[in-house]
C-alpha positions in Angstrom: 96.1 43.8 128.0 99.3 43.9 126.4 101.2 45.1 123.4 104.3 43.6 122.8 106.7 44.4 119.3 109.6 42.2 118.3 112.1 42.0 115.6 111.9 38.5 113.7 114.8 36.8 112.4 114.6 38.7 109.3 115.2 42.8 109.4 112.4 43.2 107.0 109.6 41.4 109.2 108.3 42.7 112.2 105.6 41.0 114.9 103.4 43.0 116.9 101.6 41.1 119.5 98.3 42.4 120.9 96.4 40.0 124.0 93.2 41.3 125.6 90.4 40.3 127.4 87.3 38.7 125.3 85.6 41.5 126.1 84.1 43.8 123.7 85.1 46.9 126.0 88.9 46.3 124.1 87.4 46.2 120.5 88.3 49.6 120.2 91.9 48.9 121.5 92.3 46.4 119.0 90.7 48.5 116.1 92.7 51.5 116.4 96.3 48.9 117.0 95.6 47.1 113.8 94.3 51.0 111.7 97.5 52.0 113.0 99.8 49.1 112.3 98.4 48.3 109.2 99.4 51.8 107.8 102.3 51.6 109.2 103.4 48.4 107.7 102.3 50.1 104.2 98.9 49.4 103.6 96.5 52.1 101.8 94.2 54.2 104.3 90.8 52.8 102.5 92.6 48.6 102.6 94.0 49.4 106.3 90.4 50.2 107.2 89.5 47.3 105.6 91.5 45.1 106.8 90.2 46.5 110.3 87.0 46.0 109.9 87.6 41.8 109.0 90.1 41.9 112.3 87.1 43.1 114.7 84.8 41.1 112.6 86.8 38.0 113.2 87.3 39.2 117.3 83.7 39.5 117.8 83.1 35.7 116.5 85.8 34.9 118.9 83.8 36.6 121.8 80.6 35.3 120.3 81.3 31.9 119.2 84.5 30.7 121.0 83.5 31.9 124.4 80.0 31.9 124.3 79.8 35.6 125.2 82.3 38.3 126.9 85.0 36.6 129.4 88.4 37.6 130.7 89.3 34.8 128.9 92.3 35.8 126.1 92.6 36.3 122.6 96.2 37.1 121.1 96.5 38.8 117.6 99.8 39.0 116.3 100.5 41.4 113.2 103.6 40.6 110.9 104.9 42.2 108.1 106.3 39.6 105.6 107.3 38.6 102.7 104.8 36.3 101.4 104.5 33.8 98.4 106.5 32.9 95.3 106.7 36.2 94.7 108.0 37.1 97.8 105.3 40.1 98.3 105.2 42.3 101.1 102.2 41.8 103.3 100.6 41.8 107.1 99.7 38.6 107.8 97.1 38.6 111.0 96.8 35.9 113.6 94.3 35.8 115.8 94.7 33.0 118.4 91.7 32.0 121.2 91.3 29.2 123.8 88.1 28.7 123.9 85.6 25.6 121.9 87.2 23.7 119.2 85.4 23.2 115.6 86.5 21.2 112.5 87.6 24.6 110.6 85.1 23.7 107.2 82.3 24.0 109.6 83.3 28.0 109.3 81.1 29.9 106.4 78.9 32.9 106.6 75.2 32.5 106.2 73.8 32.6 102.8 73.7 36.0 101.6 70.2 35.9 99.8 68.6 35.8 103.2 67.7 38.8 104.2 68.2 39.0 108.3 71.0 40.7 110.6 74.2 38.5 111.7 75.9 36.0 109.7 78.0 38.2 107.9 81.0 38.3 109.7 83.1 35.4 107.2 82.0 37.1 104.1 83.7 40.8 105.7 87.1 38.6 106.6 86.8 36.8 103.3 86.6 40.1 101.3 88.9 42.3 103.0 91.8 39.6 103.4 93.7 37.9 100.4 94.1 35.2 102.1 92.4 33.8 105.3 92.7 30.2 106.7 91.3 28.9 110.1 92.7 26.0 112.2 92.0 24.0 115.8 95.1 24.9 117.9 97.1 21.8 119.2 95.8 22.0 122.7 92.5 24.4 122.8 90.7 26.8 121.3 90.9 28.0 117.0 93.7 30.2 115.3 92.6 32.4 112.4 95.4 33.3 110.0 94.4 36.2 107.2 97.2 37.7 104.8 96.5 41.2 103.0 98.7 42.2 100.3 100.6 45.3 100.9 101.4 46.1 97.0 
């Protein structure tokens, strides 16, 4: 595991790159890097939690779903803050990059809420702490997972 932080071509953004293990021994790791960064960056103590919570939601579906269970395989998550949109509004955009199984990215969705059974809800957390959330199939392997949240 690594953390690596780089300037960007513009002054105002920054990246911080994060790679561990699929392991959810480093969930913690990650969860207190993106808490921290998060605020940091800006964000409101209540949204940086948050935004937390959708980051080790979407981490765990990695482990879960891209893996088929805990591996030393890796998982990058890169956290920039940018300027974002028409607009050009501050805000830490989140990229979460595996290697593992490829799906067509529309196959993605949380179970139906109405049903009343544990799991399932992991979309509906990214979906509702993000402002913006997008998933893709890498060129070579695995998915990428790209989620914006609004600093102002």
């Amino acid at each position: 595991m690594n953390i690596k932080t780089k300037e960007r071509e513009s002054s105002t953004n920054t990246q911080i790159e994060l790679r561990i293990c699929a392991n959810p021994d480093y969930l913690s790791v990650a969860r207190a890097t993106v808490r921290q960064v998060a605020q940091v960056f800006g964000l409101e103590e209540d949204k940086a939690e948050s935004v937390t919570l959708g980051v080790v939601e979407a981490l765990t579906n990695v482990i879960r779903h891209s893996y088929g269970g805990p591996c030393d395989k890796p998982i990058i998550v890169r956290l920039n803050k940018i300027d974002y949109g028409s607009e050009s509004r501050p805000a830490l955009e989140i990229v979460i990059r595996d290697f593992g199984k490829q799906v067509e990215p529309e196959s993605i969705k949380g179970r139906d809420l109405a049903e009343l059974k544990p799991g399932g809800v992991g979309v509906h957390i990214m979906r509702s702490a993000m402002d913006e959330i997008e998933f893709c199939r890498a060129d070579d392997c695995g998915m990428q997972l790209r989620m914006v949240k609004y600093i102002t």
